[in-house]
C-alpha positions in Angstrom: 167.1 1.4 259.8 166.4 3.1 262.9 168.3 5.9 264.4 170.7 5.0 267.4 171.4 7.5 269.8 174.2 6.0 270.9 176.8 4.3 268.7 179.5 2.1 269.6 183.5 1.6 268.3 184.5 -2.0 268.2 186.6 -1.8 271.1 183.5 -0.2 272.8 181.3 -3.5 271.3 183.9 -5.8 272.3 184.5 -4.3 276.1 180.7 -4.4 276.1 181.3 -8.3 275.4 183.8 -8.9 278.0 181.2 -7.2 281.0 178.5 -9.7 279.8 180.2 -12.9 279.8 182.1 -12.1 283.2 179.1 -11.3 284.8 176.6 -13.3 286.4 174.0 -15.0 284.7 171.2 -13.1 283.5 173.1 -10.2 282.6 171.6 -9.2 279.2 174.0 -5.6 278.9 175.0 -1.8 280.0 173.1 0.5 280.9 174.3 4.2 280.6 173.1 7.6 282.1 174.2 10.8 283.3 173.6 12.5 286.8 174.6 15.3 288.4 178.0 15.5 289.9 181.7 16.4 289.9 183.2 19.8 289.4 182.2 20.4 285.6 178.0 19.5 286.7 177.2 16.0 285.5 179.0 12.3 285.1 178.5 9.1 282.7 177.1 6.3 285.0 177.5 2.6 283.4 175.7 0.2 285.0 175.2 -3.8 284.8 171.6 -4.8 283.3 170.0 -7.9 284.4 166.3 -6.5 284.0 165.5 -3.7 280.9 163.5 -0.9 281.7 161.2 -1.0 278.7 161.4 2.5 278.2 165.7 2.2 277.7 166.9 2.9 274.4 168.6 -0.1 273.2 171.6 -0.3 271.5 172.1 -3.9 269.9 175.7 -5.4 269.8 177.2 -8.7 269.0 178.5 -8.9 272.5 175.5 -7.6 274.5 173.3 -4.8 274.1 173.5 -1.3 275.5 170.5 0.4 276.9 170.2 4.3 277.7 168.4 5.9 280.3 165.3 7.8 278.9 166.7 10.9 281.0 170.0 11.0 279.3 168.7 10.2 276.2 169.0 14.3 275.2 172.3 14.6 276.4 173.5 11.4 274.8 171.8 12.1 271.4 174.7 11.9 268.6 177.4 10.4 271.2 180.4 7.7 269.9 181.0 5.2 273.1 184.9 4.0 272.8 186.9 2.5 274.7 190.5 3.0 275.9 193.4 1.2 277.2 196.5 3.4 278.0 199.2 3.7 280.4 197.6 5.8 282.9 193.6 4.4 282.7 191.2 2.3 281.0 187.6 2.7 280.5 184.9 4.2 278.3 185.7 7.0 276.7 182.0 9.2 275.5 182.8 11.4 272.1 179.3 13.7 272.7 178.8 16.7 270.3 176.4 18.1 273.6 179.3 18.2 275.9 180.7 21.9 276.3 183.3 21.3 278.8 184.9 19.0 281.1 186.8 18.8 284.7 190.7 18.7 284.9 190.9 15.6 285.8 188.2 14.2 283.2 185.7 12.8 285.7 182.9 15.4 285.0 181.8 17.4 282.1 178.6 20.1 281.1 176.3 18.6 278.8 173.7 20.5 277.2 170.6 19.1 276.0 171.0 18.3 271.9 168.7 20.5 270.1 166.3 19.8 267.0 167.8 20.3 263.8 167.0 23.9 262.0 164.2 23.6 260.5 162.8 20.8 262.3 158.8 20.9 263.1 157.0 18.5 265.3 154.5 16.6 263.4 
């Protein structure tokens, strides 16, 4: 089995299902990144797919599939994509192990980079 970088709840997968089928044709998934912004230094981006990059990551679900962006792939590695409904908000919610801190208002966050295991050599 290969290694995801990404993994997904099943209110993640089936959010992920709704996006596809109300979308226009063609739409084959999401597409997420990082980039530099807000007050804590970077933000999530989610983004509509119609035409992979063949150098995304891809994430297959039943409802679509989710691709990541080669440059967030290091600051995605080990990350659990949910997704919420509550009073206040709805919307994907990223559990990352590389994220050291985020904004008051939970737009932003610091990611580090993930780092190679101990003991890990390059072949």
């Amino acid at each position: 089995m290969a290694f995801e970088v990404v993994t997904l709840t099943q209110a993640a997968v089936g959010r992920v299902a709704e996006i596809v089928e109300n979308a226009d044709k063609g739409a084959e998934g999401i597409r997420i990144g990082v980039k530099n912004g807000g007050c804590a230094g970077m933000e999530y981006t989610i983004d509509l797919v119609t035409e992979p990059n063949p150098k995304d990551d891809k994430v297959e679900t039943d409802g679509g599939a989710v691709f990541i962006d080669p440059a967030a792939t290091l600051f995605l590695l080990g990350t659990q994509m949910d997704y919420e409904v509550t009073k206040l908000r709805s919307g994907f919610v990223f559990n990352n192990p590389n994220q050291t801190s985020a904004c008051g208002c939970g737009e932003s966050v610091t990611l580090v980079p993930a780092a190679p295991p101990a003991g890990f050599q390059d072949a």
